[in-house]
C-alpha positions as CSV (number, residue, x, y, z in Angstrom):
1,X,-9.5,-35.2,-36.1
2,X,-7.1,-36.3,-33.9
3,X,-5.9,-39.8,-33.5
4,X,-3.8,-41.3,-30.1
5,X,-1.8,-44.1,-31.4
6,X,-1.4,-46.7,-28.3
7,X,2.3,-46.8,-27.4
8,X,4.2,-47.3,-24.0
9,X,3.9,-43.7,-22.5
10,X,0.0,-43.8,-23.4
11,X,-0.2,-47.1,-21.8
12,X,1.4,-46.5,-18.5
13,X,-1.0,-43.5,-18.2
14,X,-4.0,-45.7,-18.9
15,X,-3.5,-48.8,-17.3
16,X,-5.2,-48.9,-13.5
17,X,-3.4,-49.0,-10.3
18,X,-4.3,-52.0,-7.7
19,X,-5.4,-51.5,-3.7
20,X,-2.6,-53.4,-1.7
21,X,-5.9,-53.6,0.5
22,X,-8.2,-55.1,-2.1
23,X,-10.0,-58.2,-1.8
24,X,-11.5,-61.0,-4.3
25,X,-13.8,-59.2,-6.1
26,X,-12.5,-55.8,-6.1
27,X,-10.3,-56.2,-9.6
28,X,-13.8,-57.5,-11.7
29,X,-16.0,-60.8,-12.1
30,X,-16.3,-61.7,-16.0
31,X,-18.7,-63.9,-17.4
32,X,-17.8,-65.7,-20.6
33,X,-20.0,-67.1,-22.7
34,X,-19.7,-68.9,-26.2
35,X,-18.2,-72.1,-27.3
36,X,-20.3,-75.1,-29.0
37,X,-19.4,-78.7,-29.8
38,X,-17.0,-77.9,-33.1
39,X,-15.2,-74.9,-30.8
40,X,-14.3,-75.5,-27.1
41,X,-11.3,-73.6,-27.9
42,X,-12.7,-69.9,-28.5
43,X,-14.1,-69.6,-24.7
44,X,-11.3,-71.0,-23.5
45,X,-8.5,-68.7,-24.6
46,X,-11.0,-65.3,-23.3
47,X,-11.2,-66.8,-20.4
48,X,-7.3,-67.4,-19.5
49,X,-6.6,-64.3,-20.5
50,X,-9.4,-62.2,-18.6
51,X,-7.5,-63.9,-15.7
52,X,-4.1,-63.2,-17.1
53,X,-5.6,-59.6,-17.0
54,X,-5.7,-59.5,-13.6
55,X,-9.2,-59.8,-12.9
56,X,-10.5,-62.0,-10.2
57,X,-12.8,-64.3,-11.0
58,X,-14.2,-65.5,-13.9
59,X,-17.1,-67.8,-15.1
60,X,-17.0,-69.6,-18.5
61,X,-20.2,-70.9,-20.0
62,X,-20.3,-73.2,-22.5
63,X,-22.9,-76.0,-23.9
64,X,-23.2,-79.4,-21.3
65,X,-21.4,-81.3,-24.7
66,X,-18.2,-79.6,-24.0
67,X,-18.2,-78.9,-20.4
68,X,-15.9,-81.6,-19.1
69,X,-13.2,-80.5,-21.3
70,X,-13.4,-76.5,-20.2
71,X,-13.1,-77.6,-16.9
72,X,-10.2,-80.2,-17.2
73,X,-8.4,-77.6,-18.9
74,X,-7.7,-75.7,-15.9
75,X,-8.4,-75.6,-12.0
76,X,-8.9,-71.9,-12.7
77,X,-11.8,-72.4,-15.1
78,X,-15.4,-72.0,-13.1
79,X,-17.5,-73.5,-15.7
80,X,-21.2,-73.0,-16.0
81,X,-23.2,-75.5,-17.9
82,X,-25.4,-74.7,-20.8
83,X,-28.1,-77.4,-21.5
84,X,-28.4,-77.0,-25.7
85,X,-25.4,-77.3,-27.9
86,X,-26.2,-73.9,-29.7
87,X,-26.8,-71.1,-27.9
88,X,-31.4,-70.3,-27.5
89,X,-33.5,-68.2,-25.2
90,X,-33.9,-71.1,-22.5
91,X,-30.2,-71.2,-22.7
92,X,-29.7,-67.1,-21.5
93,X,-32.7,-67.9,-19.3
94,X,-30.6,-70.6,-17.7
95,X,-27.7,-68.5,-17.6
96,X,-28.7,-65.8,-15.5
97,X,-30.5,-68.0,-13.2
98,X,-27.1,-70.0,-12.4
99,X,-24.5,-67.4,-12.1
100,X,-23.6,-66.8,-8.6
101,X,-22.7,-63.4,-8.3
102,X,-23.4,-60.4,-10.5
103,X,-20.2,-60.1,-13.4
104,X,-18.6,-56.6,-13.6
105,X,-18.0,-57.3,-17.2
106,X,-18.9,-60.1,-20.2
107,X,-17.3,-61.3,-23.4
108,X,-20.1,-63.0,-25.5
109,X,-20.0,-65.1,-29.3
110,X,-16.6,-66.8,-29.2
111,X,-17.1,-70.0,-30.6
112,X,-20.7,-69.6,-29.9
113,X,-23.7,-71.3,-31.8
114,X,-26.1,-69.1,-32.3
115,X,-29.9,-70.9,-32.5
116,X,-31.3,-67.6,-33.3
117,X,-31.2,-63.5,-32.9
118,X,-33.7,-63.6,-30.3
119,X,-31.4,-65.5,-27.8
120,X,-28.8,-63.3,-28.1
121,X,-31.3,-60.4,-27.2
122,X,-32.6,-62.1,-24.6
123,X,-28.5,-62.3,-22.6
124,X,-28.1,-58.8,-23.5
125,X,-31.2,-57.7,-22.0
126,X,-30.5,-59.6,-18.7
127,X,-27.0,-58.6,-18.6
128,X,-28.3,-54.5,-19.1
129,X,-30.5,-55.0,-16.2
130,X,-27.5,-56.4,-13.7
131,X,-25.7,-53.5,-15.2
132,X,-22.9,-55.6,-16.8
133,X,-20.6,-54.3,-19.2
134,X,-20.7,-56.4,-22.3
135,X,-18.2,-57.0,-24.7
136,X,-19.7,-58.8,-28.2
137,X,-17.4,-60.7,-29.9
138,X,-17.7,-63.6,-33.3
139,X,-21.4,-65.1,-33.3
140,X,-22.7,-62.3,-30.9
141,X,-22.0,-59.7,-34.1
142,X,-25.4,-59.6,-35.5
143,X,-27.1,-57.0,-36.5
144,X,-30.5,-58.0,-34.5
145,X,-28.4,-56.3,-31.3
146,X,-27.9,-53.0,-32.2
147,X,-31.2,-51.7,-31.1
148,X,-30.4,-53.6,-27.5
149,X,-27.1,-52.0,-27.3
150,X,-27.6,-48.1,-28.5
151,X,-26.0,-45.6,-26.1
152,X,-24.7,-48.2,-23.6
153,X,-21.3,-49.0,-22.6
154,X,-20.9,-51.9,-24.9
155,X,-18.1,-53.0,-26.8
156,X,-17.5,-54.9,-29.8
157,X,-15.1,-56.2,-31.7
158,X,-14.8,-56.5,-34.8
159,X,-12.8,-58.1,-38.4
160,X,-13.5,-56.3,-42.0
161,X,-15.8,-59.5,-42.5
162,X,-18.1,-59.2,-38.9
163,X,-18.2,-55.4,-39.5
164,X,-19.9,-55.5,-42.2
165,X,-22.5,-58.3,-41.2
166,X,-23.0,-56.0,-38.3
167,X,-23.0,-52.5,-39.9
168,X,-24.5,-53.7,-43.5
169,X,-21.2,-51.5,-45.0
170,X,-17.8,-52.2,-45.4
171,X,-15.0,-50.3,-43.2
172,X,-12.7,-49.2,-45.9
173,X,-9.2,-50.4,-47.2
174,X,-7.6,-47.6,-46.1
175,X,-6.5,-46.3,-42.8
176,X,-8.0,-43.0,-43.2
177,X,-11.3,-45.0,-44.1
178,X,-10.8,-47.1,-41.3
179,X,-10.8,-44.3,-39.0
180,X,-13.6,-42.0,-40.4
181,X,-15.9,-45.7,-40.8
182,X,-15.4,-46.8,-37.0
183,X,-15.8,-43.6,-35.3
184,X,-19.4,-42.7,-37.4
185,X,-20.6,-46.0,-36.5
186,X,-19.5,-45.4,-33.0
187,X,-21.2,-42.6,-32.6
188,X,-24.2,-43.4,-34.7
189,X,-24.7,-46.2,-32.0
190,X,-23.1,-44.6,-29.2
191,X,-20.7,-47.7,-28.4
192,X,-17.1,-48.7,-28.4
193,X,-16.0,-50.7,-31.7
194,X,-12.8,-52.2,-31.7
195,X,-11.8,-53.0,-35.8
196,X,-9.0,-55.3,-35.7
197,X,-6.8,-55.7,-39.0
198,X,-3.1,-54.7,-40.3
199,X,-3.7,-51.3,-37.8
200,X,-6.4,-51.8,-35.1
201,X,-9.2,-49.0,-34.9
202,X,-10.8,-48.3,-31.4
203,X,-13.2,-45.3,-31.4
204,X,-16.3,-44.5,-28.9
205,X,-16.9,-42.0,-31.6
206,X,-15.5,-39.4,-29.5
207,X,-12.2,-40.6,-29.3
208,X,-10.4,-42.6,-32.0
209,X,-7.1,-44.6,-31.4
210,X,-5.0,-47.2,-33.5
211,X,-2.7,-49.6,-32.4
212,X,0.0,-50.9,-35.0
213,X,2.0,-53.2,-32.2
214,X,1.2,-56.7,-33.0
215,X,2.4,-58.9,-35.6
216,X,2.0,-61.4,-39.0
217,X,2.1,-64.7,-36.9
218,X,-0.9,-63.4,-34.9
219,X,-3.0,-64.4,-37.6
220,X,-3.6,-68.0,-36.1
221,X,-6.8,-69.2,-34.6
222,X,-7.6,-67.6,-31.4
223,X,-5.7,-64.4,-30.8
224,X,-8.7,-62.7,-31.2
225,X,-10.5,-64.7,-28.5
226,X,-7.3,-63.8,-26.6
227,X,-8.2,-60.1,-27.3
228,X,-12.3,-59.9,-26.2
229,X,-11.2,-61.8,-23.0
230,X,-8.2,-58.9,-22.2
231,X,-10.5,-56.5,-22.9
232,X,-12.8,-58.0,-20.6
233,X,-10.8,-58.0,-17.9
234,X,-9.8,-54.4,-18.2
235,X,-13.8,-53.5,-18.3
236,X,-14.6,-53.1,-14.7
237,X,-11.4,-50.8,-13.9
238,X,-11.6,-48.7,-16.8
239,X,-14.0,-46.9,-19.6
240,X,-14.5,-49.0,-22.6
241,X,-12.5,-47.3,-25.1
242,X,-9.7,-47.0,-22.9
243,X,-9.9,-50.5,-21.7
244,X,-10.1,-51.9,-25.4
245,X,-7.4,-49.5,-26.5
246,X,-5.1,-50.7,-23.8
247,X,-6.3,-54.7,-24.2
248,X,-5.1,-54.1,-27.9
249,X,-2.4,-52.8,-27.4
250,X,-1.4,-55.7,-24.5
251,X,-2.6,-58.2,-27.0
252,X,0.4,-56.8,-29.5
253,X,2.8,-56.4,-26.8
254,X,2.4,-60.3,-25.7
255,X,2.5,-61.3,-29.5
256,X,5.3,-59.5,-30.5
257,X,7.4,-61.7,-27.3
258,X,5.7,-64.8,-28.7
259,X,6.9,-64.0,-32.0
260,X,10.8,-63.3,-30.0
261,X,10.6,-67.2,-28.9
262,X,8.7,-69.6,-31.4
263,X,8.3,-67.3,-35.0
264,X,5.6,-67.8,-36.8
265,X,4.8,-71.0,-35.1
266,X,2.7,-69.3,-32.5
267,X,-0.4,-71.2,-31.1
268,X,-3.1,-68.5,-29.6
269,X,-2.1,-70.6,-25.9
270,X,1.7,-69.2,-26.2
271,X,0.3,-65.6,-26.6
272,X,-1.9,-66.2,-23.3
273,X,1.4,-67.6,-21.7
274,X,3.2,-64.3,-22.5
275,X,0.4,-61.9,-21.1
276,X,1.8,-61.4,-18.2
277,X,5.8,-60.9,-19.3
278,X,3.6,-58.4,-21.5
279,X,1.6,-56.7,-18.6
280,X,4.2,-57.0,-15.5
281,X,6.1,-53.8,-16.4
282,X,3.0,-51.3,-16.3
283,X,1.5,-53.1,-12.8
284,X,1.2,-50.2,-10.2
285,X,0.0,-51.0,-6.4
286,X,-1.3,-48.4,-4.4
287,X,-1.9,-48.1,-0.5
């Protein structure tokens, strides 16, 4: 089996040039969903850094209870209100009757309040039909979904803990484990998975890639929001196992910086404020 390890060559290949002619709209619309009354935080963080990706709009829905403070957080923030505190059918209903344009990509679960499976089927279903790519994050890791998203272009993303809710079966200890685990499940499923840990795991089950940039201060609340949002924002430009093993290895990149300037006193904001320091170098503009 071979195995690409993410590093700077690989990601100067992988990352996407930019039109010098494009327009809003051309570099991806994301829709974020997640967040509930105890986490305002989680849909937050993906959403400044799908925009730190370089994507070019994004939409951030989140229960009525904590809308004021998503959108006081940032002019940047289009924020979509939810009318139940956790997340139910009428709410994805509601949802995809209020969005105003068709998103290229979505990061769903951070910080989310789930009221029950079905409602999570329900936004998936909705979200197949615009033909949205759809990223599954926290909450949204259930295994209810897996029927909905078989063979599609859907990413999710993982800890030990959520993979094994989702999967019924632990990933292994061991980074051979790791490896052989995500990339059955990958192609049992016929989806991206994205295991984060001590050495990150990224497989469509064709391909496998780690990433080992990224360090022990990025254990703090809300790095991996930071991650599904990156990721994201990658999704419309890219396939989903590049674009996750790219966001992964971005997400490392901006941590490692953070870690230069504040040690292990790192809030998940500081890595979103590094992102771009991160990303810069590998931007590429093209007539």
């Amino acid at each position: 089996m071979h195995v690409l390890t993410i590093n700077l060559p690989l990601a100067r290949k992988l990352t996407p040039p930019r039109r010098s002619t494009s327009k809003k709209g051309d570099n991806g619309t994301i829709l974020v969903a997640g967040g509930s009354r105890f986490y305002h935080g989680a849909p937050l963080l993906a959403s400044m850094a799908a925009l730190r990706s370089g994507t070019d709009l994004v939409y951030t829905a989140v229960p009525r209870s904590i809308i004021v403070e998503v959108r006081s957080f940032s002019p940047a923030i289009i924020a979509l209100p939810l009318p139940d505190d956790r997340f139910t059918v009428g709410a994805a209903n509601r949802l995809a009757a209020m969005l105003p344009k068709k998103p290229d990509a979505a990061a769903i679960g951070m910080g989310m309040s789930l009221a029950n499976p079905e409602a999570m089927i329900a936004l998936i279903r909705k979200l197949k039909d615009l033909k949205t790519k759809i990223l599954l994050d926290a909450s949204a890791l259930i295994p209810e979904v897996l029927g909905e998203i078989k063979n599609t272009n859907t990413v999710v993303t993982p800890h030990a803990g959520e993979y094994r809710r989702l999967f019924g079966q632990d990933p292994g200890t061991t980074e051979k484990d790791r490896i052989s685990n995500v990339q059955a499940m990958a192609r049992e499923y016929g989806i991206t998975i994205l295991l984060k840990g001590p050495t990150d795991v990224v497989s469509d089950g064709k391909q496998v890639g780690i990433n080992k940039t990224h360090n022990c201060a990025m254990t703090v609340g809300g790095t991996g929001d930071v991650l599904s949002g990156l990721t994201a924002g990658l999704l419309p430009k890219m396939e989903p196992f590049e674009a996750s093993l790219l966001a992964v290895y971005f997400n490392g990149l901006a941590g490692n910086l953070t870690f230069k300037r504040v040690g292990l006193h790192m809030t998940a904001e500081d890595l979103v404020d590094d992102l771009p320091q991160a990303m810069k170098k590998f931007d590429v503009i093209i007539k």
